[in-house]
DRENDO-1510 file (C-alpha; in Angstrom, 1 decimal, always signed):
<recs>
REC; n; res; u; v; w
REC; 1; UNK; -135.7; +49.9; +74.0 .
REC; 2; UNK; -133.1; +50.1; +70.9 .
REC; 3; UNK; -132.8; +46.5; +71.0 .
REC; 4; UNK; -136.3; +46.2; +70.6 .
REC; 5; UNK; -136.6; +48.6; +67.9 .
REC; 6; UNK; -133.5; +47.1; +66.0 .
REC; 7; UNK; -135.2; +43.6; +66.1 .
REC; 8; UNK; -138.5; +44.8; +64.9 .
REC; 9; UNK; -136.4; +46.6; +62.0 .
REC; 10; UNK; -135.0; +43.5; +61.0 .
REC; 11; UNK; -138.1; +41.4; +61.3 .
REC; 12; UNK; -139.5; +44.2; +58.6 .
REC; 13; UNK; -136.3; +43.8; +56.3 .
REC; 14; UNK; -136.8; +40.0; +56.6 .
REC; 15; UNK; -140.0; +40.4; +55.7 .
REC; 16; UNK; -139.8; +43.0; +52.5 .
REC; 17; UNK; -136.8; +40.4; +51.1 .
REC; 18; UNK; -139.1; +37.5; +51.7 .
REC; 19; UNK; -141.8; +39.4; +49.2 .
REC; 20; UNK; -139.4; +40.4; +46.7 .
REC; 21; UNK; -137.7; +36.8; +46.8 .
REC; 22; UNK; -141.5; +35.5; +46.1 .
REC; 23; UNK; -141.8; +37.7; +43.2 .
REC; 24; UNK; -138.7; +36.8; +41.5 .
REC; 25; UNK; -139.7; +33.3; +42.1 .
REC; 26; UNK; -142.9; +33.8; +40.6 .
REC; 27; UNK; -141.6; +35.7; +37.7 .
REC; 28; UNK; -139.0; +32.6; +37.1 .
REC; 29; UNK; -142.1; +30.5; +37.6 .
REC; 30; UNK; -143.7; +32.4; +34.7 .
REC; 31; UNK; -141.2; +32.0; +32.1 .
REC; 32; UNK; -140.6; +28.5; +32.6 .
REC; 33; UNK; -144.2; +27.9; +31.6 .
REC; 34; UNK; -143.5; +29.3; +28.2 .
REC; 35; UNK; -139.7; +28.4; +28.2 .
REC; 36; UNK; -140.1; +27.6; +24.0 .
REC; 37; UNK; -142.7; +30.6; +23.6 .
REC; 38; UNK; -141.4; +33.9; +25.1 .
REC; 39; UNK; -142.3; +35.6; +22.0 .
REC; 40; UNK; -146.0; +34.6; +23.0 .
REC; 41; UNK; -146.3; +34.7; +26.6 .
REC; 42; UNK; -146.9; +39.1; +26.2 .
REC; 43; UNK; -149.3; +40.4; +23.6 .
REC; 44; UNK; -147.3; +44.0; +24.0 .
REC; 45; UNK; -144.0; +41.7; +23.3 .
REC; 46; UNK; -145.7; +39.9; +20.5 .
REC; 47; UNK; -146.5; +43.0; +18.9 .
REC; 48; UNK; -143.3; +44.4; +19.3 .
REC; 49; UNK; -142.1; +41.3; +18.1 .
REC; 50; UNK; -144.1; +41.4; +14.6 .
REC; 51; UNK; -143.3; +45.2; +14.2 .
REC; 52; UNK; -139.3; +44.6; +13.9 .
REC; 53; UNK; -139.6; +41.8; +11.7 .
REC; 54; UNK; -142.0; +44.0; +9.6 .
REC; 55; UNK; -139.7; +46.6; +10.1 .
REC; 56; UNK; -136.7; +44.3; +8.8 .
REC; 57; UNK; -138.4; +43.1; +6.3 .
REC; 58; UNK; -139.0; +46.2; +4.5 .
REC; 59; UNK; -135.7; +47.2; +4.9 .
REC; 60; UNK; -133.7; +44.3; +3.4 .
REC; 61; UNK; -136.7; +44.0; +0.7 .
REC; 62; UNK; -137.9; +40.6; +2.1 .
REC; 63; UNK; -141.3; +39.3; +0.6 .
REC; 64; UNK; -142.5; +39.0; +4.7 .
REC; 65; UNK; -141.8; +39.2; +8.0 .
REC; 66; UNK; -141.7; +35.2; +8.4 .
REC; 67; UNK; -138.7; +35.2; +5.4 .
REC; 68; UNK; -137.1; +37.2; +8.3 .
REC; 69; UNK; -137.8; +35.1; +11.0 .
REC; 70; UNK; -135.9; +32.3; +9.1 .
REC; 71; UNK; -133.0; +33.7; +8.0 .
REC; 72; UNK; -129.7; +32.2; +9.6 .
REC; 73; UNK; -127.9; +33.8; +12.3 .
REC; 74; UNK; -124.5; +32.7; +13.5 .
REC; 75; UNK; -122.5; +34.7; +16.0 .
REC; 76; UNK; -118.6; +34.4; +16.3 .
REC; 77; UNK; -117.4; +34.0; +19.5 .
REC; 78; UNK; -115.5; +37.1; +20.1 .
REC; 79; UNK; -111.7; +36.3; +21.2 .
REC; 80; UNK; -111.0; +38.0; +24.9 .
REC; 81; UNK; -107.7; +38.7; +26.0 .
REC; 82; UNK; -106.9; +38.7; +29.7 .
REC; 83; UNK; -105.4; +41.3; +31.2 .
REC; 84; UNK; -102.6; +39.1; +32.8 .
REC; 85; UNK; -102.2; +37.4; +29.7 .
REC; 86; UNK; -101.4; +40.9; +27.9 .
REC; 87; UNK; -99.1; +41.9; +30.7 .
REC; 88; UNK; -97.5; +38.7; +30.4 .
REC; 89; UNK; -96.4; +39.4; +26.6 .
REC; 90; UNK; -96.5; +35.4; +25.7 .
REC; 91; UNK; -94.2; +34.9; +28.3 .
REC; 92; UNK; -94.4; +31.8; +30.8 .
REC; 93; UNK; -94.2; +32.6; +33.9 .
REC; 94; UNK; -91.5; +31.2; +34.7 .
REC; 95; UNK; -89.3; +33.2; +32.3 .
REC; 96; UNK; -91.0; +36.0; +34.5 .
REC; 97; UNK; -90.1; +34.4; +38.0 .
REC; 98; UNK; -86.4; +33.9; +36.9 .
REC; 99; UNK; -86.2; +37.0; +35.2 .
REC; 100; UNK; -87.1; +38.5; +38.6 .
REC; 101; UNK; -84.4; +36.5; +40.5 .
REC; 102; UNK; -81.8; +37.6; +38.4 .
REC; 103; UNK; -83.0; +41.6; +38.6 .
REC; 104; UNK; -83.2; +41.0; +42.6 .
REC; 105; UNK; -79.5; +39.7; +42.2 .
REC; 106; UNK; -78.1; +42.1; +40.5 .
REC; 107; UNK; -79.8; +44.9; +43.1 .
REC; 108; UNK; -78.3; +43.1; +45.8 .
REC; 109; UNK; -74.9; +42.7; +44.3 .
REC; 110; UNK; -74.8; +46.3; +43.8 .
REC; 111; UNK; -76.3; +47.5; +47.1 .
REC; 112; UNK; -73.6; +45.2; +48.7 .
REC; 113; UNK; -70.8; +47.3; +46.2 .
REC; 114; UNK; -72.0; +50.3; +47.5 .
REC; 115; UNK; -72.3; +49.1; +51.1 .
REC; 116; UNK; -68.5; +47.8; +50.8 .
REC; 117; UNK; -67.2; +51.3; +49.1 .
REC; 118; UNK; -69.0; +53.7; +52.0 .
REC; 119; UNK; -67.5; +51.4; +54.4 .
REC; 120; UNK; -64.1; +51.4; +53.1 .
REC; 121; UNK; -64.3; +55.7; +52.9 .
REC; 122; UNK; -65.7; +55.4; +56.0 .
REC; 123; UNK; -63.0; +53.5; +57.6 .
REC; 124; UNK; -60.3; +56.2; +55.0 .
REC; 125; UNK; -62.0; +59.1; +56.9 .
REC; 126; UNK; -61.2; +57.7; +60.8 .
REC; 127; UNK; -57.6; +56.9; +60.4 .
</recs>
């Protein structure tokens, strides 16, 4: 009975994503028919459109909205820096590897010191 029920449920959920896949579909459908003309394809977006440039417009002291429309816009591409490259401090990694190496050598060399003087008390205690 609970494998029945469980397929049924999944049949459902199939179903549901199925509709919601269609509608984004659809909608993707929608706005490549007015690709060049999104401005257009919505009165309320048109509207909203024409009331910011307005807006904009009276603001800056433009004649019109469509001196607005015109102006140019250019957008720097902002300059990320990676996380890794910030831990990395404009070192190469390399540097970083054999600094490493030499860090583990030196711990090493010193465990093995204090390995070699416990053993020698040691040894001092039981004769």
């Amino acid at each position: 009975m609970f494998a029945r029920a469980a397929r049924s449920f999944s049949s459902t959920a199939a179903c549901r994503q199925d509709l919601v896949q269609q509608a984004f579909v659809n909608k993707i459908r929608e706005l490549a028919k007015n690709a060049g003309n999104l401005a257009n394809s919505d009165p309320a977006v048109k509207k909203s459109l024409q009331e910011e440039l307005n807006r904009l417009a009276t603001k800056f002291q433009l004649a019109n909205s469509d001196v607005v429309s015109k102006l140019p816009t250019s957008f720097e591409t902002a300059k990320v820096d990676s996380a890794v490259q910030s831990a990395l401090e404009g070192k190469a990694l390399k540097e970083l590897l054999d600094g490493v190496k030499k860090e583990q050598t030196a711990y090493i060399a010193s465990r093995d010191a204090k390995r070699a003087q416990e053993a020698a008390r040691n040894s001092a205690l039981k004769q």
